[in-house]
Backbone as JSON Lines, residues from 0, in Angstrom:
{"i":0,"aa":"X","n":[-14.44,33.31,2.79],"ca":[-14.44,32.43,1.65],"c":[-14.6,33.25,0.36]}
{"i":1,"aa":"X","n":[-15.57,34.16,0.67],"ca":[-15.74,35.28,-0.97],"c":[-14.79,35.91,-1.08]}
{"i":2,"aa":"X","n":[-13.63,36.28,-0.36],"ca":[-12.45,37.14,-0.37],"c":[-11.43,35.93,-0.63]}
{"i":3,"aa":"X","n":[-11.19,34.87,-1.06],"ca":[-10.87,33.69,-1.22],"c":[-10.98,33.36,-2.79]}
{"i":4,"aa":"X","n":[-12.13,33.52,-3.1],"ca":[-12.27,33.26,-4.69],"c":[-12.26,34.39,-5.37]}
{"i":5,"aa":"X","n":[-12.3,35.28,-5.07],"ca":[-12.61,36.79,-5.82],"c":[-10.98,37.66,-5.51]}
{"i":6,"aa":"X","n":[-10.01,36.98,-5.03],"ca":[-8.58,37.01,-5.03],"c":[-7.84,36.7,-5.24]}
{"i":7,"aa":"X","n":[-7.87,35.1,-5.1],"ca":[-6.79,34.29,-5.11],"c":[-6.88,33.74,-6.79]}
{"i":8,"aa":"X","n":[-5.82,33.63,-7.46],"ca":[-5.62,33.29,-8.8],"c":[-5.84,31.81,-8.88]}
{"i":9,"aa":"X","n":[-6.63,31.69,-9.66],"ca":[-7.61,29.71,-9.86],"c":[-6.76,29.09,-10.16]}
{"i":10,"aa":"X","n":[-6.76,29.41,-12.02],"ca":[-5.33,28.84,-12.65],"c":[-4.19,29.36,-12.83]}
{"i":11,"aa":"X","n":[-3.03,28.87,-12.83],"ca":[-1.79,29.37,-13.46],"c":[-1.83,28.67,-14.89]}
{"i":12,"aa":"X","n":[-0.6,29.78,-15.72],"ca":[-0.26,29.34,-16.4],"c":[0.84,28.51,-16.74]}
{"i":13,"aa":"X","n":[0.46,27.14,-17.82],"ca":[1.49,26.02,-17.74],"c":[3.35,26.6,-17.57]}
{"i":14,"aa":"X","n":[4.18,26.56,-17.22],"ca":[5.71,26.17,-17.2],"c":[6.39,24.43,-17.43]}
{"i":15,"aa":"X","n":[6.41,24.33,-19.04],"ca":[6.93,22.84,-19.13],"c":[8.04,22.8,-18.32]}
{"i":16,"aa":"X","n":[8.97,24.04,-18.22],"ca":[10.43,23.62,-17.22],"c":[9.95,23.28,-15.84]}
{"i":17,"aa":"X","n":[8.73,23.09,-15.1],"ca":[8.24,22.91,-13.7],"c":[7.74,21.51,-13.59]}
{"i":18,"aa":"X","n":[8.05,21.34,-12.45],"ca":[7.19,19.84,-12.39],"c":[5.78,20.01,-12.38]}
{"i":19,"aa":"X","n":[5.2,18.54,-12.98],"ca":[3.82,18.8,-13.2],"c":[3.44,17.24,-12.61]}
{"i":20,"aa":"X","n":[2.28,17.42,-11.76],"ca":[1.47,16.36,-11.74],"c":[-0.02,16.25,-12.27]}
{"i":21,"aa":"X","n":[-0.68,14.93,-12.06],"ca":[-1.71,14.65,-11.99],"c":[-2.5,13.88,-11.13]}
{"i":22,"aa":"X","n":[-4.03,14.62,-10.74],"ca":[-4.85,13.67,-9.7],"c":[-6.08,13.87,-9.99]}
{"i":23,"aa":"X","n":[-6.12,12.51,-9.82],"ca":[-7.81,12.11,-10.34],"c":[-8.43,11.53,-9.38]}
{"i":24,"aa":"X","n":[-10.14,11.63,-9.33],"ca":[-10.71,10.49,-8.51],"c":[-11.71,10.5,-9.29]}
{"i":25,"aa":"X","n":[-12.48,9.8,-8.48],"ca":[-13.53,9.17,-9.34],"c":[-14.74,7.99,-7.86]}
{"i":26,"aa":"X","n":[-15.86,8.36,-8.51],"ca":[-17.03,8.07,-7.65],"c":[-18.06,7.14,-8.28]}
{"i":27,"aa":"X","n":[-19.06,6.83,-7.46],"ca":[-20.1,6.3,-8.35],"c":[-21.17,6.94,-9.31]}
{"i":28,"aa":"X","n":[-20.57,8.46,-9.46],"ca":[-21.41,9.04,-9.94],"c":[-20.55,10.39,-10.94]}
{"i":29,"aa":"X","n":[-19.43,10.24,-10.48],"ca":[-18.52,11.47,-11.17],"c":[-17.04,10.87,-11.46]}
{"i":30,"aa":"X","n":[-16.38,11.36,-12.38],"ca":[-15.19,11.06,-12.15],"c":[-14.27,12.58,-12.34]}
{"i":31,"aa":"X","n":[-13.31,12.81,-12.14],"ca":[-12.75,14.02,-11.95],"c":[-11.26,14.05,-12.3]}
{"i":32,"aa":"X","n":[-10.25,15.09,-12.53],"ca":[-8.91,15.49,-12.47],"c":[-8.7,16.39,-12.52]}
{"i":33,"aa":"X","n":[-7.4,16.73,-12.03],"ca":[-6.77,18.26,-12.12],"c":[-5.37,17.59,-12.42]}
{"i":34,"aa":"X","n":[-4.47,19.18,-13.25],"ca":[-3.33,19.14,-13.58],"c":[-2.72,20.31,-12.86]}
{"i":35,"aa":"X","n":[-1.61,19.7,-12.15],"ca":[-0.95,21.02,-11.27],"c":[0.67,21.1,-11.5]}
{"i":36,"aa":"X","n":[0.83,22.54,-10.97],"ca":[2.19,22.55,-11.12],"c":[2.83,23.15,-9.72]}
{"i":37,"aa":"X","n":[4.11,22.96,-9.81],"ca":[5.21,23.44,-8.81],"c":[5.38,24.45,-8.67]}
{"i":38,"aa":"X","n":[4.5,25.92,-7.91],"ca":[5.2,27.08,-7.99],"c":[6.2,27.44,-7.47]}
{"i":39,"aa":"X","n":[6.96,28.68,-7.46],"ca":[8.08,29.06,-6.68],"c":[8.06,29.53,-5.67]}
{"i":40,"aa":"X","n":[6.53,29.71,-5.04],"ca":[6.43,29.37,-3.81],"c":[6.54,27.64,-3.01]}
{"i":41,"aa":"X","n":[6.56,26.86,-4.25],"ca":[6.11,25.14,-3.1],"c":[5.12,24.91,-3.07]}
{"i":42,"aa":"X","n":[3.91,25.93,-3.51],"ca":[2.9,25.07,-3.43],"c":[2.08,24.9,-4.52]}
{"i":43,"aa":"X","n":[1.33,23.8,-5.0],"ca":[0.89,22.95,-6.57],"c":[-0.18,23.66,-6.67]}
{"i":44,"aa":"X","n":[0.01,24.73,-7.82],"ca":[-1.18,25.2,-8.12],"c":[-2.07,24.71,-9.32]}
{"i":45,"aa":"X","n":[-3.14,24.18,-9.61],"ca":[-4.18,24.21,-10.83],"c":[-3.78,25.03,-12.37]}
{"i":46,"aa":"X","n":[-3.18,23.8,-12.96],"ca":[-3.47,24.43,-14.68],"c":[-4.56,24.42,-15.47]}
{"i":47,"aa":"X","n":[-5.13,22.99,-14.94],"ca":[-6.38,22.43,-15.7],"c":[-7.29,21.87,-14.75]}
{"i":48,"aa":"X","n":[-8.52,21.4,-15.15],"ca":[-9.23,20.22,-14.23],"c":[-10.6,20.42,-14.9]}
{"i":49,"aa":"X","n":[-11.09,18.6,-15.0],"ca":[-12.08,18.73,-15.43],"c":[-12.92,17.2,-14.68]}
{"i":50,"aa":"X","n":[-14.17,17.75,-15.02],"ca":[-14.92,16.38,-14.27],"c":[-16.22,16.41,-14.7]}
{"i":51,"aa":"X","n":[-16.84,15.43,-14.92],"ca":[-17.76,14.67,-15.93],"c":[-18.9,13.93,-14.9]}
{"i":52,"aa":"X","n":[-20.12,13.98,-15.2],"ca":[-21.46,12.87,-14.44],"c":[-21.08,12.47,-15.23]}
{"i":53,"aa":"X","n":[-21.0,10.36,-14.65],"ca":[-21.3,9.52,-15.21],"c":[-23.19,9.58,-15.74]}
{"i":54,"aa":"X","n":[-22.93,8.99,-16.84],"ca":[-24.67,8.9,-17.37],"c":[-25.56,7.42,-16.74]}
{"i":55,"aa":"X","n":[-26.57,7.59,-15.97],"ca":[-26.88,5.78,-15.96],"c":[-26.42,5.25,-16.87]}
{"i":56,"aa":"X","n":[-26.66,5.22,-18.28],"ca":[-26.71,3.98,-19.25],"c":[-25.58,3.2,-19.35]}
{"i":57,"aa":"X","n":[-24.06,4.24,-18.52],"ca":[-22.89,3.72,-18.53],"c":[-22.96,2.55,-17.32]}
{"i":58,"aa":"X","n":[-23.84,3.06,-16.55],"ca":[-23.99,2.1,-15.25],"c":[-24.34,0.71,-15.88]}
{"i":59,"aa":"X","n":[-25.0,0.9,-16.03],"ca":[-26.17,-0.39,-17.08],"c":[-25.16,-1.29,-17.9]}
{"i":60,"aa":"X","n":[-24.18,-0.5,-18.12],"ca":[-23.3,-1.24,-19.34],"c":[-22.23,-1.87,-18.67]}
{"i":61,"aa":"X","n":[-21.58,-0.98,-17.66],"ca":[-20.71,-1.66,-16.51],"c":[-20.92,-2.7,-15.42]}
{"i":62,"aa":"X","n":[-22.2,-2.79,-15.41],"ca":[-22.62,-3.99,-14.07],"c":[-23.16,-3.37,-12.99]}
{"i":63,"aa":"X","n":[-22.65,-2.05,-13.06],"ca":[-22.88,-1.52,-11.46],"c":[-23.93,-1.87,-11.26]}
């Protein structure tokens, strides 16, 4: 796994000519996304991604 992160390249950089998606989720406690793209290998690598704790007070305000 340490030869995994200390090798393998996290992000790429954007190519608007590539397809790009997006995926998000989201929990009762986090919500999350990443932006990926199409390399020329086939497989969707990470441009961006970001993810956020919800705060209680948002709870409080939503019903949960």
């Amino acid at each position: 796994m340490k030869e995994g992160f200390t090798t393998e390249q996290v992000l790429v950089t954007p190519d608007l000519d590539k397809k790009m998606r997006v995926e998000a989720d989201a929990s009762d406690f986090m919500i999350g996304g990443v932006f990926l793209m199409k390399c020329e290998d086939k497989k969707w690598r990470s441009v961006a991604y970001i993810s956020k704790f919800i705060i209680r007070r948002y709870w409080l305000l939503s019903g949960v």
